[in-house]
C-alpha positions as CSV (number, residue, x, y, z in Angstrom):
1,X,29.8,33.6,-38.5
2,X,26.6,32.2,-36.9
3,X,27.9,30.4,-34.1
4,X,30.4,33.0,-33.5
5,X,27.3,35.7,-33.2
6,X,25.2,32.8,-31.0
7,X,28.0,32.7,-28.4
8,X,28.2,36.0,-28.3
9,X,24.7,36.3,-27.5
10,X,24.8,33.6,-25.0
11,X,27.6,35.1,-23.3
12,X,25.7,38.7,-23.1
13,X,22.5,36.5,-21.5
14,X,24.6,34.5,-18.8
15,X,26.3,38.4,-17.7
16,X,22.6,39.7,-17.7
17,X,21.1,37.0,-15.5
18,X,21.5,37.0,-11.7
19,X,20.8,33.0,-12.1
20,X,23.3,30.2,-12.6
21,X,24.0,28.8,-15.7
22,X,26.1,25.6,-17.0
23,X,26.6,23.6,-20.2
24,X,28.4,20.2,-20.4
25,X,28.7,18.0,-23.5
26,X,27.7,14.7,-24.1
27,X,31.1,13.4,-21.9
28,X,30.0,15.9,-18.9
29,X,33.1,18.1,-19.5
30,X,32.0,21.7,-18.7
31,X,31.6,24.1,-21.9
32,X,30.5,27.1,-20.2
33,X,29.2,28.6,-17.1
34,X,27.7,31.8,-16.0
35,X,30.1,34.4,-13.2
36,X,27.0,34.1,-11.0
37,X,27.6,30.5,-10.8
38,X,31.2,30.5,-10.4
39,X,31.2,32.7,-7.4
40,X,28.5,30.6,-5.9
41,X,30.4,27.6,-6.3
42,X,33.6,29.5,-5.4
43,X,35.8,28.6,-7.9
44,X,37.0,30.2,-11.5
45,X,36.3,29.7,-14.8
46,X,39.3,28.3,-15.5
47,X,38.8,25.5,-12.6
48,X,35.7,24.6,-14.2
49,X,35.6,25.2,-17.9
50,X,36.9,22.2,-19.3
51,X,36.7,19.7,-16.6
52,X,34.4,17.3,-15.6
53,X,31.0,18.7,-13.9
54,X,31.6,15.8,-11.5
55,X,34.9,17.1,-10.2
56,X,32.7,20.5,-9.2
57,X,29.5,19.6,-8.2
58,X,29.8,15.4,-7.8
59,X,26.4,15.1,-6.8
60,X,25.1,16.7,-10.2
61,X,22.5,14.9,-12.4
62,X,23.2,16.5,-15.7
63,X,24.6,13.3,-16.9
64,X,21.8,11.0,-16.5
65,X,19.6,14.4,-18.4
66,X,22.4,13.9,-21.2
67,X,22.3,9.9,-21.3
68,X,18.8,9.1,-20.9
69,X,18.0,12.5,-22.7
70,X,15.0,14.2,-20.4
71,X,14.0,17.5,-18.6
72,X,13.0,17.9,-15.1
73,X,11.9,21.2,-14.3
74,X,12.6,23.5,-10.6
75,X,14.3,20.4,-8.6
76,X,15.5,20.6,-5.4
77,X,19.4,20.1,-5.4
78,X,21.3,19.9,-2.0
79,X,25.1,20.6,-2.9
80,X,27.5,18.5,-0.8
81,X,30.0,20.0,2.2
82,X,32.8,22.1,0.9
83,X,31.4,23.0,-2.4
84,X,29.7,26.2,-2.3
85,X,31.4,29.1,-0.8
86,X,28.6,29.9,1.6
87,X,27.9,26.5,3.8
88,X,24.4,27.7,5.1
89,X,23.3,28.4,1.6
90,X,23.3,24.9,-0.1
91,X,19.8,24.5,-1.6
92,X,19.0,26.0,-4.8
93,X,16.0,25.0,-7.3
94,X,17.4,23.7,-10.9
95,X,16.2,22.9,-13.9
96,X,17.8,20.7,-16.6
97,X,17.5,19.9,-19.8
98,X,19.5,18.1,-22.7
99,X,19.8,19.5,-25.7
100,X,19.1,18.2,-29.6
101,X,20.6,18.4,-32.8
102,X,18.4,18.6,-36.1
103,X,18.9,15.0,-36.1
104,X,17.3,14.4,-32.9
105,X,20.7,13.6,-31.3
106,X,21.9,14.9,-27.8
107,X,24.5,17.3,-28.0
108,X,24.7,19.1,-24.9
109,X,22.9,19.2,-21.3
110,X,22.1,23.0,-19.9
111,X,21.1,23.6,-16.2
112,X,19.8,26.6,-15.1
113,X,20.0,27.3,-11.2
114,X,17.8,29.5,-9.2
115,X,19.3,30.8,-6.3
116,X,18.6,34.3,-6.1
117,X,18.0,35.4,-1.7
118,X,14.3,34.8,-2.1
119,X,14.6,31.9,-4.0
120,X,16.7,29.9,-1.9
121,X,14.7,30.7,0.8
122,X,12.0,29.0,-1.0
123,X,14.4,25.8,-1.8
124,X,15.1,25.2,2.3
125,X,11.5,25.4,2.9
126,X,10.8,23.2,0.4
127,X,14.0,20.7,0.9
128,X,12.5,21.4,4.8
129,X,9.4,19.9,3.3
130,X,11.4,17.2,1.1
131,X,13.6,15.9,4.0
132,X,10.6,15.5,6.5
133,X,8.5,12.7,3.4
134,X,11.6,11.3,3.0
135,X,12.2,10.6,6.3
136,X,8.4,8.8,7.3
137,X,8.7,7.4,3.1
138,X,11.8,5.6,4.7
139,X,10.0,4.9,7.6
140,X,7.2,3.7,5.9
141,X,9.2,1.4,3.5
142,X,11.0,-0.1,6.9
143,X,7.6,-0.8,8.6
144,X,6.5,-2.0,4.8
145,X,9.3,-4.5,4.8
146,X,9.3,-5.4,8.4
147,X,5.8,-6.3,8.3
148,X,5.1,-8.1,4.9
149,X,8.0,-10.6,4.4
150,X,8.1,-13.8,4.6
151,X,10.4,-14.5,7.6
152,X,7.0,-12.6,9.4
153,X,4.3,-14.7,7.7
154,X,2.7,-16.3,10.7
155,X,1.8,-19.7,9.7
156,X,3.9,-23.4,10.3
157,X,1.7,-26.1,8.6
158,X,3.7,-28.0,5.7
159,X,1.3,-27.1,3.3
160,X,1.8,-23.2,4.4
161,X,5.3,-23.5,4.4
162,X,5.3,-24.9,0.5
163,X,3.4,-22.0,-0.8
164,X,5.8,-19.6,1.4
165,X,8.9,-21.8,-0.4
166,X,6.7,-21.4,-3.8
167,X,6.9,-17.1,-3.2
168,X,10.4,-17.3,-2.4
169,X,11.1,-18.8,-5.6
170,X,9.0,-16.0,-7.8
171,X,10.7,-13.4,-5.8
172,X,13.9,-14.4,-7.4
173,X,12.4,-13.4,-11.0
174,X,10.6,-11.0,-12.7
175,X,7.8,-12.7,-14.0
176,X,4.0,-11.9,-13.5
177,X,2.4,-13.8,-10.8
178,X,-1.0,-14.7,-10.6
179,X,-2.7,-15.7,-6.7
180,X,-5.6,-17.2,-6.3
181,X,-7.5,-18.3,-3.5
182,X,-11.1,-17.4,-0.8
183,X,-11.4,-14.1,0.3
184,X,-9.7,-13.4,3.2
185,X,-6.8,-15.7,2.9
186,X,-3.9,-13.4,2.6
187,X,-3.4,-12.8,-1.3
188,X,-1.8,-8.9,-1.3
189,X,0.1,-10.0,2.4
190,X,1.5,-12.8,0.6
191,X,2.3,-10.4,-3.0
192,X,4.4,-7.3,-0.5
193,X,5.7,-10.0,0.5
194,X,7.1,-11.1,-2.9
195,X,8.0,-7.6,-3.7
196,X,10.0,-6.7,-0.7
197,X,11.8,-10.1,-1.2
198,X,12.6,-9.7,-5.3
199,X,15.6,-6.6,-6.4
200,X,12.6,-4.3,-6.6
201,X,12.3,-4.1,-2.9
202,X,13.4,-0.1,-2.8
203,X,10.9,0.7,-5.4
204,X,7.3,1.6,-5.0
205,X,4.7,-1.1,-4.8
206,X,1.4,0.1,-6.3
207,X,-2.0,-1.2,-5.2
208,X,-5.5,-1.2,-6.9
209,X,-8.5,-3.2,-6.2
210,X,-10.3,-3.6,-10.0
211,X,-13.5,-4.4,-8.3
212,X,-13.4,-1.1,-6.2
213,X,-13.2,1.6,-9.4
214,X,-15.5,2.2,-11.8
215,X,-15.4,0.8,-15.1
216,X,-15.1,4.1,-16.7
217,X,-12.4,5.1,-14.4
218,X,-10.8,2.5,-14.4
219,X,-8.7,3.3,-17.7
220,X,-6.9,6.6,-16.0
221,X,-5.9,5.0,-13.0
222,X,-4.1,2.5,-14.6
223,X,-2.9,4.6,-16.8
224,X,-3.2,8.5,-15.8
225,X,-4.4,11.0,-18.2
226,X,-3.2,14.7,-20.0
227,X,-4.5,18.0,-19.2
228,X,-8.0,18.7,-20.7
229,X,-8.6,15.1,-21.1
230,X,-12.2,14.9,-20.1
231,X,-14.4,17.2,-18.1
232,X,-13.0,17.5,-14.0
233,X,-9.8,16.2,-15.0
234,X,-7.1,17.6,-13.1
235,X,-5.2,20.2,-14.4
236,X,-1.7,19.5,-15.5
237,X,-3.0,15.7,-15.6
238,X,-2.0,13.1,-13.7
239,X,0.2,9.9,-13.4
240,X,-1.7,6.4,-13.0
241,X,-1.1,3.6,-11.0
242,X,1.2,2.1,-13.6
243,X,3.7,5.1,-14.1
244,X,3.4,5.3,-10.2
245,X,5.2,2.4,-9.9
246,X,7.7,2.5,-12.6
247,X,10.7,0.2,-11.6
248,X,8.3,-1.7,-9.0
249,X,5.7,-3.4,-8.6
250,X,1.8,-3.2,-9.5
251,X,-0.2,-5.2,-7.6
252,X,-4.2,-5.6,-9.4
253,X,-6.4,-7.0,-6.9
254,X,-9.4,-9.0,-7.9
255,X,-8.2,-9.2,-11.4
256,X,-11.3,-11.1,-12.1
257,X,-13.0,-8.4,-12.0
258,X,-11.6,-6.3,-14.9
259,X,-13.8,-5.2,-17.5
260,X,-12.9,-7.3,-20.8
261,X,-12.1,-3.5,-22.9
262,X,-9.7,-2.7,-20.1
263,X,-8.2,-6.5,-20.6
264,X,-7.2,-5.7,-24.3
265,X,-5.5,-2.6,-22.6
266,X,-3.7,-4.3,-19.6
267,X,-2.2,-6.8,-22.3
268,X,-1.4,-4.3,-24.6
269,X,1.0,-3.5,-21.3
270,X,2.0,-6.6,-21.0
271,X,3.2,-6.9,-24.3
272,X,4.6,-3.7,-25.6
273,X,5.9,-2.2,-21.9
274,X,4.7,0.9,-22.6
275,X,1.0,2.6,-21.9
276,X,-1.3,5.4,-23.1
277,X,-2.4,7.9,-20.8
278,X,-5.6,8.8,-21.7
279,X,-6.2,12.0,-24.2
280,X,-2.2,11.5,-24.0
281,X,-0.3,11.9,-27.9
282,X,2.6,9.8,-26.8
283,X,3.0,6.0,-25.2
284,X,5.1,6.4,-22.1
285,X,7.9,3.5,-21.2
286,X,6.7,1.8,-18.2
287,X,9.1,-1.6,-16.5
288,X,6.8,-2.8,-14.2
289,X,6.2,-6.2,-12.5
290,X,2.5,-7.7,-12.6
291,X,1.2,-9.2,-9.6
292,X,-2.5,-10.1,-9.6
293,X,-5.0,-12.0,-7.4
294,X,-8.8,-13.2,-7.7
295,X,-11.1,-15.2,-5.7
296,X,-12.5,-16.4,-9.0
297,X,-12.3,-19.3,-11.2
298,X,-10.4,-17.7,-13.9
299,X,-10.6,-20.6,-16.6
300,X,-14.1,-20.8,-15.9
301,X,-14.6,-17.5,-17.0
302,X,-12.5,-17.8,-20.2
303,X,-15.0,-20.5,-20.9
304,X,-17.6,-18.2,-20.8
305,X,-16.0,-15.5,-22.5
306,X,-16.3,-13.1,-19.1
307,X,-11.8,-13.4,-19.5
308,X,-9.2,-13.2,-21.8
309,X,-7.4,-16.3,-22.4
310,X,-4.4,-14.4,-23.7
311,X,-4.1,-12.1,-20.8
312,X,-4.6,-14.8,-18.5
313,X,-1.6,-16.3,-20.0
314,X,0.5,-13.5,-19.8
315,X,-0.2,-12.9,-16.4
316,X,-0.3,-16.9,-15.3
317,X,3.5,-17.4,-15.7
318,X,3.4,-18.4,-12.3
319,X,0.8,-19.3,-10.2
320,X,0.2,-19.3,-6.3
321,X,-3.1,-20.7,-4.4
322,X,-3.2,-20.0,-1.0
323,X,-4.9,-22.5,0.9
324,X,-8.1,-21.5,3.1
325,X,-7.8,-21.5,7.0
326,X,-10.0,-24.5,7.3
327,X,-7.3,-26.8,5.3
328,X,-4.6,-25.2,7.7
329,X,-5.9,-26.0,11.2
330,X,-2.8,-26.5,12.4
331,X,-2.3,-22.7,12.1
332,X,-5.1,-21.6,13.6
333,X,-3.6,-21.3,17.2
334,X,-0.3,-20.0,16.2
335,X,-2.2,-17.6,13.7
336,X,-5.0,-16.5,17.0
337,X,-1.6,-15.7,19.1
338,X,-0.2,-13.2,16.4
339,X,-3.8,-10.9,16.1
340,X,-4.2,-11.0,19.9
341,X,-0.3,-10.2,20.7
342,X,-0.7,-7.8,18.0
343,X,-4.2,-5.9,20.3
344,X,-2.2,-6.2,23.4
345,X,1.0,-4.1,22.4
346,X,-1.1,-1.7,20.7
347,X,-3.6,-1.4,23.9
348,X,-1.2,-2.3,26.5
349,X,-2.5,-5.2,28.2
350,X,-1.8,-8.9,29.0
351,X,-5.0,-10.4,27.3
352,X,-5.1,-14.5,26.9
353,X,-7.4,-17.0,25.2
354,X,-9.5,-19.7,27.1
355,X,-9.3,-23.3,26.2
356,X,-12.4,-23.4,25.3
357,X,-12.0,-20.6,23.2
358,X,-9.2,-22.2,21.2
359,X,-11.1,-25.4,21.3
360,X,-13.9,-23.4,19.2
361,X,-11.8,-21.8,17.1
362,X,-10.4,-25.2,15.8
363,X,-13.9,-26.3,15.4
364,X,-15.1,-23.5,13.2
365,X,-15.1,-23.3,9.7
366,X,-13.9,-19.9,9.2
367,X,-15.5,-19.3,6.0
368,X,-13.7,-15.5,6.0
369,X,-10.4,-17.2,6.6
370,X,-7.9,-14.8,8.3
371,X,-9.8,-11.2,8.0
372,X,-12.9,-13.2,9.5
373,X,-10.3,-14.6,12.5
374,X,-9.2,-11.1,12.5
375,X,-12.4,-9.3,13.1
376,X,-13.7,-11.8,15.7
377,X,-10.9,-11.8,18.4
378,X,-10.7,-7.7,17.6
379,X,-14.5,-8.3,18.6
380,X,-14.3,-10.3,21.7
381,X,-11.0,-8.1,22.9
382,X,-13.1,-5.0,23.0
383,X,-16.0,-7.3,25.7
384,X,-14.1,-8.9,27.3
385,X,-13.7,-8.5,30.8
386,X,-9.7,-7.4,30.2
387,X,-8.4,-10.4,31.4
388,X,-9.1,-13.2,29.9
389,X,-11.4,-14.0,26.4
390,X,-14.0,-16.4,27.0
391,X,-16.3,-18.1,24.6
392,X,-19.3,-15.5,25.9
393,X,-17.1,-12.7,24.6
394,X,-17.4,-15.0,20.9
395,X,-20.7,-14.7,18.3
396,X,-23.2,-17.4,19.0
397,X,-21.7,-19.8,16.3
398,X,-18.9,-21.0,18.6
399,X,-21.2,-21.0,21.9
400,X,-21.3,-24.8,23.1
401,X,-22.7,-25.8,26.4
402,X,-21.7,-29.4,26.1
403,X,-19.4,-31.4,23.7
404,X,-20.9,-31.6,20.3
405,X,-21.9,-35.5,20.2
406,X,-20.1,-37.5,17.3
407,X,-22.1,-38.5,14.5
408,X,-24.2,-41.2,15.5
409,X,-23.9,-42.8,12.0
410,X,-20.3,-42.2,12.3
411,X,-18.9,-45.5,11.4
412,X,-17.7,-47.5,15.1
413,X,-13.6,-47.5,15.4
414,X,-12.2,-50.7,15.7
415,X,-8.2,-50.4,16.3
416,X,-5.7,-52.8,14.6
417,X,-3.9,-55.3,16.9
418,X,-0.9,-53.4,16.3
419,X,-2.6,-50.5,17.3
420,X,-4.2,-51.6,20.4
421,X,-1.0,-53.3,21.5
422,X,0.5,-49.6,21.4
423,X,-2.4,-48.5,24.1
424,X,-0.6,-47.1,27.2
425,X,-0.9,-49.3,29.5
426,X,-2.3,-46.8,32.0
427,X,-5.4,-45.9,29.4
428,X,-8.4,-48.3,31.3
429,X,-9.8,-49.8,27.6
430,X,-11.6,-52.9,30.0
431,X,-13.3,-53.5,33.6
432,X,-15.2,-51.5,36.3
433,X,-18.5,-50.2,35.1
434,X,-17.1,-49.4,31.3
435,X,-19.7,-49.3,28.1
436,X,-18.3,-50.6,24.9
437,X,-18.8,-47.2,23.8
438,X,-16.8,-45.6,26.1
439,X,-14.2,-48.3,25.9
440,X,-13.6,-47.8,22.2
441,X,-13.9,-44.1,22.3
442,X,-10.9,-44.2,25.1
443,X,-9.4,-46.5,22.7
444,X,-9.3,-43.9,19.7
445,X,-8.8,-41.3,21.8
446,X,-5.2,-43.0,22.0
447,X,-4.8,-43.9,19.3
448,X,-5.5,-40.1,17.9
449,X,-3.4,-38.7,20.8
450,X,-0.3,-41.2,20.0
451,X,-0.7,-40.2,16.1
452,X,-0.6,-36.6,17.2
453,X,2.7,-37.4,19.4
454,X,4.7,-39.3,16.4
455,X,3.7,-36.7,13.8
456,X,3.1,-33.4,15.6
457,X,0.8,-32.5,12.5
458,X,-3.3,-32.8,12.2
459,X,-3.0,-33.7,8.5
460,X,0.0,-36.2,9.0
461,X,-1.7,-37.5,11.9
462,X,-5.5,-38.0,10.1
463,X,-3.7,-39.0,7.1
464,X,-2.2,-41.9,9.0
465,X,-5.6,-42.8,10.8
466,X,-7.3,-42.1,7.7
467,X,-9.7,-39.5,9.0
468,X,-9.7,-36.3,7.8
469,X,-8.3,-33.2,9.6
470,X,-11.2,-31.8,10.7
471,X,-13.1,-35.3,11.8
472,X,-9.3,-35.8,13.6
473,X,-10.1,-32.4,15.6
474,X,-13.2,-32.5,16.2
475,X,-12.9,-36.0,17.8
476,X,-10.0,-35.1,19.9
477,X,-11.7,-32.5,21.4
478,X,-14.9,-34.1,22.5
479,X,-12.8,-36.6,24.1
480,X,-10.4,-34.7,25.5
481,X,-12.9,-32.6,27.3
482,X,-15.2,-36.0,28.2
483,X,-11.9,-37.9,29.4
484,X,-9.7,-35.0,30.0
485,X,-5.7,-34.5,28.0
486,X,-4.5,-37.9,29.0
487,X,-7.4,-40.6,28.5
488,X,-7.5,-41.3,31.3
């Protein structure tokens, strides 16, 4: 008797309303649905009642509501060609819900559909609204992967190459990944990179430097908060980074720097897969893959007690260091070409280096690694004369009037037979008005330029001479520009 009065009821509040109505069961075959609806659709009862929802509306959610067993609430829906009866009105607002049993078990799906004049004229400014982020969120996520990959990571030195080979292969899983290395070398171009490689490449990609929020902040952006939470919080709360990027990627910048309080937290994460909005009742299901970087010495904090050795475990499953610039010099050219190429499409112009320029560059330290290569070339583009960059246009540090002298305790080169058999026989190493000392500098000039020739590396090439890279450039430029390219 009950149910017989309920459906009565039910029946008498779907005639009343001017909104759509529908209820499927848990197999999406369609239970009931309200006259308004029908002749919006245009169809019957009868072609509805019964069948699938899918064969009506085949873009319709309810049955992910019904199988994962949620509510969204006023959702844009865009109805597909040919089914509605009035083509220019194709955008209503819905919301859905499944429906429980005393048990707690799903036994139906409901969707209730706003499209009253007023209201769908709401819906196409809105879905107006909707199609013009989704449109530069596509366009973003194209420049995002076009950018950050790593078929676009400038950089050809054989140690570059293995740590590029070394991302590939953690793109290929899910595990956390921890990157170390200087400031300035790279660390969240190289972790897009992994994400737009890895199955999560359509999902979002969440960012947040640790050292950049405040301790007592840092809690609700990880992991948003509830209404009423704390005093200024926002009302109807607000999602953190880690709920933001449910089914991507987070990426935790300067791990290091976490508070140990927020550690136990962030492993708690890591553990469990869930987190706890703050002044929230309920932990909320998160699938999220870790990425993290630090400039610090992580096990030398754990041996202080400043980091968590569990956490660091959880998040060391695997572990990339990117090198700094100075131990990539042969990079440093091809690495100049891509941020002044970059300056000249964006400003128009035809802008080129100097030698001497280059020269410098290879004989600098870069302590700042790429931002500090970055920031100096965006420097000298902006004063130099338009044509070309000279090293006037540079800071003082690479200023050099004359070739920085070698070492004067710098041990004295004295080539192998076999190597000064291989001498070109154009390279004068005797006669005329010749020093020893310019005769054996000719003489490892080359040597160093033959070295360069077999192995077309600086750290193959020093290797073999047993010099190291920077001792091997610095020495082939002061020759070069005391004896010119050819020793000669």
């Amino acid at each position: 008797m009950d149910s017989e009065r309920y459906r009565y009821i039910f029946a008498e509040v779907l005639r009343m309303s001017n909104d759509g109505f529908i209820v499927v069961d848990p197999d999406g075959i369609v239970l009931d649905i309200s006259d308004s609806y029908c002749e919006f659709l245009d169809r019957t009862r009868e072609q509805v009642v019964g069948r699938h929802i899918e064969q009506t509306i085949p873009n319709s959610r309810m049955m992910d509501v019904v199988k994962r067993g949620y509510t969204d609430k006023l959702e844009v829906h865009n109805y597909l060609a040919g089914y509605v009866k009035d083509p220019n009105n194709n955008f209503v607002l819905v919301s859905r819900s499944c429906v429980r049993n005393e048990l707690g078990e799903v036994v139906a799906g409901v969707a209730h559909v706003h499209f009253r004049q007023r209201t769908v004229d709401s819906a196409k400014k809105m879905m107006k609204i909707y199609n013009t982020m989704e449109f530069y969120r596509g366009e973003y996520q194209s420049s995002d992967r076009k950018n950050y990959t790593f078929q676009n990571i400038v950089g050809s030195s054989e140690q570059f190459r293995g740590k590029i080979k070394e991302g590939v292969k953690a793109a290929k899983t899910n595990f956390p990944v921890i990157i170390t290395g200087e400031t300035g070398t790279g660390k969240e171009v190289f972790a897009r990179a992994i994400h737009n490689t890895s199955s999560r490449a359509n999902m979002p990609m969440v960012c947040l430097n640790c050292a950049a929020i405040p301790a007592d902040l840092l809690e609700s952006e990880l992991f948003g908060y509830e209404e009423g939470s704390f005093t200024g919080a926002k009302k109807g709360g607000k999602k953190g980074k880690f709920e933001l990027a449910d089914g991507g990627t987070i990426f935790l910048d300067e791990i290091g720097d976490m508070p140990l309080a927020m550690q136990a937290k962030l492993l708690r994460v890591l553990q469990e897969g869930e987190i706890d909005p703050v002044g929230g009742k309920q932990s909320v299901p998160v699938d999220v893959r870790v990425i993290s970087a630090t400039r610090k010495d992580l096990a030398a904090m754990i041996a202080k007690g400043e980091f968590r050795e569990d956490l660091y475990y959880r998040l060391n499953v695997i572990s990339i260091e990117l090198p700094p610039l100075r131990q990539r010099q042969e990079d440093i050219a091809e690495l100049s070409a891509y941020f002044l190429d970059l300056l000249n499409k964006e400003y128009q112009q035809s802008v080129a280096f100097s030698p001497d320029v280059l020269a410098g560059f290879q004989n600098y330290d870069w302590p700042g690694n790429l931002r500090e290569l970055d920031n100096v070339i965006k420097g000298a583009y902006a004063t130099c004369d338009g044509i070309t960059i000279e090293l006037d246009d540079l800071p003082g540090k690479f200023h050099r009037n004359d070739p920085a002298p070698l070492p004067e305790d710098e041990p004295v080169f004295i080539p192998t037979a076999a190597e000064y058999a291989a001498i070109p026989p154009e390279v004068p190493v005797a006669g005329g008005n010749m020093g020893m000392k310019e005769r054996l500098e000719r003489i490892e000039y080359a040597i160093i330029l033959d070295a360069y020739e077999r192995f077309h590396s600086v750290r193959k090439a020093a290797d073999h001479l047993q010099m190291s890279p920077a001792t091997f450039v610095r020495k082939r430029s002061v020759y070069e520009e005391k004896y010119g390219k050819k020793a000669v």
